[in-house]
C-alpha positions as CSV (number, residue, x, y, z in Angstrom):
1,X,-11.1,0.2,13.6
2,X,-9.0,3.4,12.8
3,X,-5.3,3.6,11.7
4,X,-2.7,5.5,13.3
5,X,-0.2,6.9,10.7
6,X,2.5,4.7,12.5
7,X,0.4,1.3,12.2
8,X,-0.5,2.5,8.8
9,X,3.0,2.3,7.4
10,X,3.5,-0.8,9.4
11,X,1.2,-2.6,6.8
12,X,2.2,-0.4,4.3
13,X,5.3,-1.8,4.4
14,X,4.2,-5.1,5.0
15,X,2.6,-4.3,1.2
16,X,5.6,-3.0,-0.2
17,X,7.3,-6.4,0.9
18,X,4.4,-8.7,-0.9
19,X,5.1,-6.9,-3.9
20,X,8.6,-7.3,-3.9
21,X,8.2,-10.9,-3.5
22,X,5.9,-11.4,-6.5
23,X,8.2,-11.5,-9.4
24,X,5.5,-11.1,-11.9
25,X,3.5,-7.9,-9.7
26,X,6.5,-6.0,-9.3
27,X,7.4,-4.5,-12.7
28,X,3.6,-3.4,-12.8
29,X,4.3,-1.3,-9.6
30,X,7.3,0.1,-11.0
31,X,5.7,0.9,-14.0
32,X,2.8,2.4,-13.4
33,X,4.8,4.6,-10.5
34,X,7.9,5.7,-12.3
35,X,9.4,3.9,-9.3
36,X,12.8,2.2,-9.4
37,X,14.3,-0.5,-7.7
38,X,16.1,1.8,-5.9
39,X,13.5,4.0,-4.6
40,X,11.7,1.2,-3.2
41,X,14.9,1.0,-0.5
42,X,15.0,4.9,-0.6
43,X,11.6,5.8,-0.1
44,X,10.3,2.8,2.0
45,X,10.0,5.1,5.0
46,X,8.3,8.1,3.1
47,X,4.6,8.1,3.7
48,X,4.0,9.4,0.5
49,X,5.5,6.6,-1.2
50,X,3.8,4.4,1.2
51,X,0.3,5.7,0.2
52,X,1.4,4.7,-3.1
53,X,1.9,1.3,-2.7
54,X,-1.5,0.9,-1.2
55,X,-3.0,3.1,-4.0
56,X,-1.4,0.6,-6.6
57,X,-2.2,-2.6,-4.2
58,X,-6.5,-1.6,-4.0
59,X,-6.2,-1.1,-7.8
60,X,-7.2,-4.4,-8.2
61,X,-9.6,-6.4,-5.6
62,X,-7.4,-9.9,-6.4
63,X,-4.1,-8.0,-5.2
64,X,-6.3,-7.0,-1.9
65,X,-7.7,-10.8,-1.5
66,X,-4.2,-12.4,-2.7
67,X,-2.5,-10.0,0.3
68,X,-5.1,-9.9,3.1
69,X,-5.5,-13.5,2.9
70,X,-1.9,-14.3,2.9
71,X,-1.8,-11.9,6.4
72,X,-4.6,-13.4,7.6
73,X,-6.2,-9.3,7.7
74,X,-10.0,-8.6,6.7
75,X,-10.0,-7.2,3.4
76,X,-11.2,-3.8,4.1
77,X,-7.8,-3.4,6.3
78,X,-5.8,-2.1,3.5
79,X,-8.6,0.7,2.9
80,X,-8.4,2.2,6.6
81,X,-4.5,1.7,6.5
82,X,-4.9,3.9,3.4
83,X,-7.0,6.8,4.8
84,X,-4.4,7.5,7.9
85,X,-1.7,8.1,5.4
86,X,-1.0,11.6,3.7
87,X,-3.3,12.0,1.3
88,X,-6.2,9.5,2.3
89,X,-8.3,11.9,4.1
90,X,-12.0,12.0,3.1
91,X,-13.3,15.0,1.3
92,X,-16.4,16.2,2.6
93,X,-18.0,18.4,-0.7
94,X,-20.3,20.2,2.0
């Protein structure tokens, strides 16, 4: 299955939402992004800042497992989403 950009930040989003809602995940986002409460409303519809979020989320494979379960989404979702946003192409060394 590929990703269109547009699907991408659909789950993106949906991402960006789970984080929010987990009081204790939150302030590790924010921290380790130099993000602010405010930027999560100001930037939700940036694709750059979208990437970020699923950057932060694959960062650890509990937040994939704890999100993709709670979406009912195969686990490797979160990686495709990931490579149709800016910055998530594959780099070919050759």
């Amino acid at each position: 299955m590929t990703y269109s950009q547009e699907t991408a930040e659909t789950l993106a989003l949906q991402a960006l939402g789970w984080l929010a809602a987990h009081e204790d995940l939150l302030p590790v986002f924010l921290g380790s992004t130099g993000a602010s409460e405010a930027d999560l409303r100001e930037r939700a519809a940036d694709p750059v800042f979208l990437a970020a979020v699923l950057d932060f989320l694959m960062m650890d494979d509990a937040w994939v497992m704890a999100f993709c379960d709670e979406h009912s989404l195969p686990y490797e979702r979160i990686m495709l989403a990931r490579a149709a946003l800016p910055g998530g192409e594959q780099v070919n060394w050759t």
